[in-house]
N, C-alpha and C positions, 0 to 999 in steps of 0.2 A: 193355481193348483192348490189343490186343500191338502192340509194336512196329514197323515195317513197313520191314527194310531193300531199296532199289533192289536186285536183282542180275541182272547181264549173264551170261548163258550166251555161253559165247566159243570151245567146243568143241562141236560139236553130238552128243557122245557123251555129257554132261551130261545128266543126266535119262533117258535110254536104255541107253547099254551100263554107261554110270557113275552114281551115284546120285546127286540132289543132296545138298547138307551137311542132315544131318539130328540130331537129337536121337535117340538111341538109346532112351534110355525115358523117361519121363516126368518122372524126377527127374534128369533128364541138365542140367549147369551151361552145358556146353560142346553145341558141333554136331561129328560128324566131320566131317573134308576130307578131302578123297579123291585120291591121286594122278591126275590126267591124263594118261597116258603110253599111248602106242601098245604100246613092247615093254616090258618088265623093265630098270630102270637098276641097275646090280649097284654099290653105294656101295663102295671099298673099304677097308679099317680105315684110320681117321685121317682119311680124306675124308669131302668135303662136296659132293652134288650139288644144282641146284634142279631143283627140281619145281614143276610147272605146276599146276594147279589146274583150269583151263578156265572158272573164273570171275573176275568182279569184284564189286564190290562198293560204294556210295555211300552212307556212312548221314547223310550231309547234316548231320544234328544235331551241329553243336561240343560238346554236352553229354556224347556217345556216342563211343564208343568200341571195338574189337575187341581183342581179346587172344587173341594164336596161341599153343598152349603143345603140350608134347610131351604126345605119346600114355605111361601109366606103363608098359602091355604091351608097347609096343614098347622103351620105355628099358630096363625091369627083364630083359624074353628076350632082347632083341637088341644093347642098348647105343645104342640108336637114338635120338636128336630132335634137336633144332636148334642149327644154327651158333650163334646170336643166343639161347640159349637160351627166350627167350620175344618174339613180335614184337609189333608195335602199329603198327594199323590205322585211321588218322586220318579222323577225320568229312570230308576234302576229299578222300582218294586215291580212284578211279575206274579205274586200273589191276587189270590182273591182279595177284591172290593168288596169289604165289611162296612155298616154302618152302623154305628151307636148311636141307635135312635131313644130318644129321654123323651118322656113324658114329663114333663112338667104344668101339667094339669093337674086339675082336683078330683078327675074321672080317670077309670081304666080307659085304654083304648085297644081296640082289638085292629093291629094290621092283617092285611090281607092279602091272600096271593097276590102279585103280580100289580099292589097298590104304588103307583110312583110317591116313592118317601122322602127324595133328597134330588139335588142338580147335581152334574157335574160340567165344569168349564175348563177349558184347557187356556191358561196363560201363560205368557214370558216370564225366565229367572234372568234374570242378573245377579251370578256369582262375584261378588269385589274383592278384591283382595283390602286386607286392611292394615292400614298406614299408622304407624304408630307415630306420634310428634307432640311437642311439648304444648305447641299451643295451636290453637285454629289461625289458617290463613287470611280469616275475614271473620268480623266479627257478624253476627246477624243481627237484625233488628232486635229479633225476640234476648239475644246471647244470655246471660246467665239466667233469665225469669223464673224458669221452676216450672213444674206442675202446675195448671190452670192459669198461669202466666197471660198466656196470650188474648185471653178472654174476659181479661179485666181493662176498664178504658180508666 
């Protein structure tokens, strides 16, 4: 059985002039999003605009989780994806799905209605509780190394 996230249509061009988030093929990790936007928002190099979504979303389960991540077609042609490079989409928010899509190219870019901008992926949380103690139970290979540690022979 799959999973069954709530989601609010909150633009009533969702499903009609714009497509809901969909799996592109079958071995697809991610769903696209899809811009919500009436005209073309032209991002210009260096800037950050949001973008509406025209949904929400409730996956209720504290176990689950959403992870917004850049589209590579758009990063690698355009220099396009997110302020926040990657977002995360809590089992309790019930808001609109915003994305802070950067421009970080040397050209403007003009998004466009119903242009898929972002994925979204639904993974596992593991909430831990944390142990406070004086010392670690095992020491690890890497144990006090530092920073780039691991990567020196």
């Amino acid at each position: 059985m799959k999973l069954k996230i709530q989601t609010k249509i909150l633009n009533p061009k969702i499903g009609t002039d714009i497509p809901l988030p969909n799996f592109a093929t079958d071995g697809s990790a991610g769903m696209d999003i899809r811009a919500c936007i009436d005209t073309p928002v032209t991002i210009a190099a260096g800037e950050t605009a949001m973008i509406g979504t025209g949904i929400a979303i409730y996956i209720a389960d504290p176990s689950v989780m959403a992870v917004i991540a850049p589209r590579s077609g758009l990063s690698f042609k355009h220099s396009i994806g997110l302020k926040n490079f990657v977002g995360i989409i809590d089992s309790d928010y019930q808001n609109e799905i915003g994305i802070a899509v950067w421009n970080n190219g040397l050209e403007a870019y003009p998004v466009q209605p119903g242009e898929r901008i972002c994925q979204m992926m639904f993974v596992p949380v593991i909430q831990p509780c944390l142990e406070i103690v004086d010392e670690f139970s095992d020491e690890s290979a890497r144990g006090l190394g530092g920073w780039g540690h691991s990567g020196k022979h």
